[in-house]
C-alpha positions in Angstrom: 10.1 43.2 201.2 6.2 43.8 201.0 4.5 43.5 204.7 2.5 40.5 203.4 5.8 38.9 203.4 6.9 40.1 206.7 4.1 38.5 208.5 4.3 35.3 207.2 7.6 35.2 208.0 7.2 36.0 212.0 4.3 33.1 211.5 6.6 30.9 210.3 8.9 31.5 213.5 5.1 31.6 216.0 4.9 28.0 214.1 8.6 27.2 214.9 8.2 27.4 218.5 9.1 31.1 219.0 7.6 32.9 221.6 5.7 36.2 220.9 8.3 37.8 223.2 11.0 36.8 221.1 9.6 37.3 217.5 8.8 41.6 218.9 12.2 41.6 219.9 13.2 40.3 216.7 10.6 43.3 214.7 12.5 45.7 217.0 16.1 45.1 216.4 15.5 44.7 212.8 13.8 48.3 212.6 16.2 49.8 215.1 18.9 48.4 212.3 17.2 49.5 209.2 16.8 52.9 210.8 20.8 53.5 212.3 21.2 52.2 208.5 19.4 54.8 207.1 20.9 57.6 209.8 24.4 56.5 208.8 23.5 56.7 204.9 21.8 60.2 205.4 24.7 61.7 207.4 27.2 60.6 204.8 25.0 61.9 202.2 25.2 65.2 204.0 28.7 65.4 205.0 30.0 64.4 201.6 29.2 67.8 200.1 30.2 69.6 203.0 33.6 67.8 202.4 34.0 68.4 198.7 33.3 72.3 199.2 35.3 73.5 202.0 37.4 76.3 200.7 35.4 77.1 198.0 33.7 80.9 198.0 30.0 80.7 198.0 29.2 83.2 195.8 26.6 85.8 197.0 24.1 87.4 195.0 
């Protein structure tokens, strides 16, 4: 979602009564969720290989 879009959404909740407190909290936990997201994606992404290789010779040139 484009950031134009972000902010008129947390105007939207400033014009639905929420306080400024509660719409940083809200920016907060949805960053600290996209980035454990992302973590969790990337350490699969690393592992899997790791996985699908163990026991086979590297070979060494």
């Amino acid at each position: 979602m484009a950031a134009s879009d972000r902010a008129a959404e947390r105007g939207g909740l400033r014009l639905l009564g929420a306080t400024r407190a509660q719409v940083l909290r809200y920016v907060v936990a949805e960053a600290l969720a996209v980035i454990a997201i992302c973590f969790l994606l990337g350490a699969v992404a690393a592992v899997t290989p790791a996985i699908r290789t163990r026991g086979v010779a590297i070979p060494r040139s």
